[in-house]
N, C-alpha and C positions, 0 to 999 in steps of 0.2 A: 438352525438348519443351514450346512452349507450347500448353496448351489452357484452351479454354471450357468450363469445366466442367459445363454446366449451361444447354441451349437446347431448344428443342421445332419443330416445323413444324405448319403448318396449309396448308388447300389455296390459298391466297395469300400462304405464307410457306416455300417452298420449298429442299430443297439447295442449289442450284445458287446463290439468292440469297446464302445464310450463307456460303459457302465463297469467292464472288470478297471475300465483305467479312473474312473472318479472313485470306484469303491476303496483302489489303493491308497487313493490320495486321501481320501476319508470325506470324501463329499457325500452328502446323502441325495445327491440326486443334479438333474439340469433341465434346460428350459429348450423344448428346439422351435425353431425357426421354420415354418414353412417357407421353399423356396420359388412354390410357385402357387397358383389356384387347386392346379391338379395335387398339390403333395397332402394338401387339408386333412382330406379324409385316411389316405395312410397314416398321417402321423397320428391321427386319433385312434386308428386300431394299434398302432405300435404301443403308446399312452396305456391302452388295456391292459396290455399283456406283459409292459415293462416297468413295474412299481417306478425305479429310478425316474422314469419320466415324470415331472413333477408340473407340469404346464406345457402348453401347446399354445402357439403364437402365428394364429393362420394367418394366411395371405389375399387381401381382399381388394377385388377393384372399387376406388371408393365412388367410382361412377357408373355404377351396375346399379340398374335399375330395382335391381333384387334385393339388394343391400340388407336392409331394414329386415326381410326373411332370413336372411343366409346368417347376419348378428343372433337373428332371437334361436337359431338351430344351432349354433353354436353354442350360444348359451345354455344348450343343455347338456352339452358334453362334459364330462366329471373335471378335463384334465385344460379346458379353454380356457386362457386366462391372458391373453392379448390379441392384435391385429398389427399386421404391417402393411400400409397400404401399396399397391402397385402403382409406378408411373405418378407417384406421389409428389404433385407442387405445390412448397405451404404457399406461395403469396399469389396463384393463378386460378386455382378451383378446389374441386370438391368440397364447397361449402355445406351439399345436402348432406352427403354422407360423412363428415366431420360432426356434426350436429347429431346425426344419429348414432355415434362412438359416445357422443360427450351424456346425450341422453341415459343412453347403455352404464355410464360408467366405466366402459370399455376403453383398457389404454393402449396406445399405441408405440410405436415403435416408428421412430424416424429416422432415416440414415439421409442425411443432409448435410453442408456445412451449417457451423454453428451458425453464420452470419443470418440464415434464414427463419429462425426458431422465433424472434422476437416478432416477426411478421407475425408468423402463425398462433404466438400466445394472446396477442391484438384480439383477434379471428374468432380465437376459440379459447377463452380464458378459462373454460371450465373441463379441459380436455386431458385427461393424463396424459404426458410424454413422458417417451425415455428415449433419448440422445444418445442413437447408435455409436460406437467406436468415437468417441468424446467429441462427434460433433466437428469429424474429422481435423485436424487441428493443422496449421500452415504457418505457424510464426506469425502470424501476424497480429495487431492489435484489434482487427475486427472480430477476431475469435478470442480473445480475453474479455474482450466488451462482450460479446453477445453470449457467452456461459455467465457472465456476469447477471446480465439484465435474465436468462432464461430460469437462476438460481431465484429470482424475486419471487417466483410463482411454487408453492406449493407441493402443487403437482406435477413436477417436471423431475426425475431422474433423469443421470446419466451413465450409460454403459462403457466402463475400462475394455471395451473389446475391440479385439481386431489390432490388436498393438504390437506385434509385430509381422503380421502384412501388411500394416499401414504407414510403416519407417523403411530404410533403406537398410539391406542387410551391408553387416554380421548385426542383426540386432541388440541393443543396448540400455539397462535401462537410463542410463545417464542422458539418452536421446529422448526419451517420453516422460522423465518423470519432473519436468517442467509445466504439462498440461496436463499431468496425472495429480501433481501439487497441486495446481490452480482448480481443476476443479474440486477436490478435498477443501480447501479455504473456503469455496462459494458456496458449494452444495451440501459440507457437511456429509460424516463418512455413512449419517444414515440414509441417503440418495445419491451412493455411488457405490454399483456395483460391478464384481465381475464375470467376465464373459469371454470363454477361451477365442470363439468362432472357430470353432472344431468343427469339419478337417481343411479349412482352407489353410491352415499352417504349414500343414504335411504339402510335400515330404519333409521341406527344409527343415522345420522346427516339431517337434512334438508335443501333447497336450502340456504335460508338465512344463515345457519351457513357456507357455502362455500365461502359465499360476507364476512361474518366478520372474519375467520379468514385472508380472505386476506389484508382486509382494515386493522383489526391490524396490519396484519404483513409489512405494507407499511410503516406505521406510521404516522404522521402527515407530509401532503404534501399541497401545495398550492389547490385552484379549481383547474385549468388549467390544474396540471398534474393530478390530481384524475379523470380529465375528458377524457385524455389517458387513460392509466390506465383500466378504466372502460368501454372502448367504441372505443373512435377515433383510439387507435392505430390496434383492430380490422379491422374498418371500412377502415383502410390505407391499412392494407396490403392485406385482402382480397379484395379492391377496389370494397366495398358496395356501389352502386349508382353509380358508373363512369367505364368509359371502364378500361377493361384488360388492361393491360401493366403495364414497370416499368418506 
């Protein structure tokens, strides 16, 4: 299964538009992102009515007293298959509602620098992550150490997305594919996936230049792992088609 792991809508950036463009590309489908509390429930009726949507990744304060309800009402929806927390600090709080992800089996999605990730794996050793836009990357050795130390855990993915709003244009891959190697070496191509973050590109770039520079910057790799990579290792950790758990 190939998917995008990792897209959102706006009211001028539509299903209907993502879906003729991953159908071309021969994707069978993607992953969106709530972008706020209030988009939740939209995107689960969009999920309904739009097969390609293949998972919903709502948006949760993790210090909402509700929490623990709003997980288990999720959890009955066909197409829920993550969280990303609001106002998210791994090393300062939400230790309740952290515990109730980890209970849940429910994984998250963290857009953090890497340097914060070891904190939070300490915290919450039994919590899936996946490591928004590779754990935002800055040159420096604190973020080759910390995707290092965050690949020791199991249950830790990370997301190739956002790679080029997250570099200086004319984007390149010969600019990202230093922290797109590094984390392939630690992570292993079966917990690194991609993620166009479609349509924060546009206008500059279009969905297919999000797939190329990542495929460049992967390099020549067998089928097998291109088909991680592109898809399966999605499909594994959000557990697209099969029950929760780890």
């Amino acid at each position: 299964m190939r998917l995008d792991a990792h897209q959102f809508f706006t009211e001028q950036h539509k299903p209907s538009h993502l879906e003729s463009i991953v159908r071309r590309a021969r994707f069978d489908g993607s992953i969106a992102v709530a972008q706020s509390g209030d988009d939740n429930e939209r995107l689960f009726g969009l999920a309904a009515t739009h097969t390609f949507l293949r998972g919903v990744i709502a948006r949760v304060d993790l210090d909402d007293p509700r929490l623990e309800d709003l997980l288990d009402g999720f959890a009955r929806q066909p197409r829920f298959c993550g969280a990303v927390g609001t106002g998210f600090q791994p090393g300062t709080g939400n230790p309740a509602g952290l515990r109730s992800m980890e209970q849940r089996a429910i994984p998250l999605d963290v857009l953090t620098p890497a340097g914060e990730i070891p904190i939070l794996l300490d915290r919450h050793p039994d919590l899936g992550i996946a490591i928004v836009h590779l754990g935002l990357p800055d040159g420096s050795d604190v973020w080759f150490r910390a995707m290092e130390r965050a690949a020791q855990s199991p249950r830790v993915y990370v997301k190739a997305s956002g790679l080029i709003t997250a570099f200086p244009k004319p984007w390149s891959a010969q600019a990202v594919r230093p922290y797109v190697q590094h984390a392939l070496a630690v992570f292993g191509p079966r917990r690194v996936m991609f993620g166009s973050d479609w349509p924060a590109c546009l206008p500059d770039s279009i969905w297919k230049e999000t797939l190329a520079i990542f495929t460049q910057a992967i390099g020549p790799q067998t089928a097998e792992t291109r088909e991680w990579l592109l898809g399966e290792s999605a499909r594994a950790f959000y557990r697209i088609g099969v029950p929760r758990g780890w």
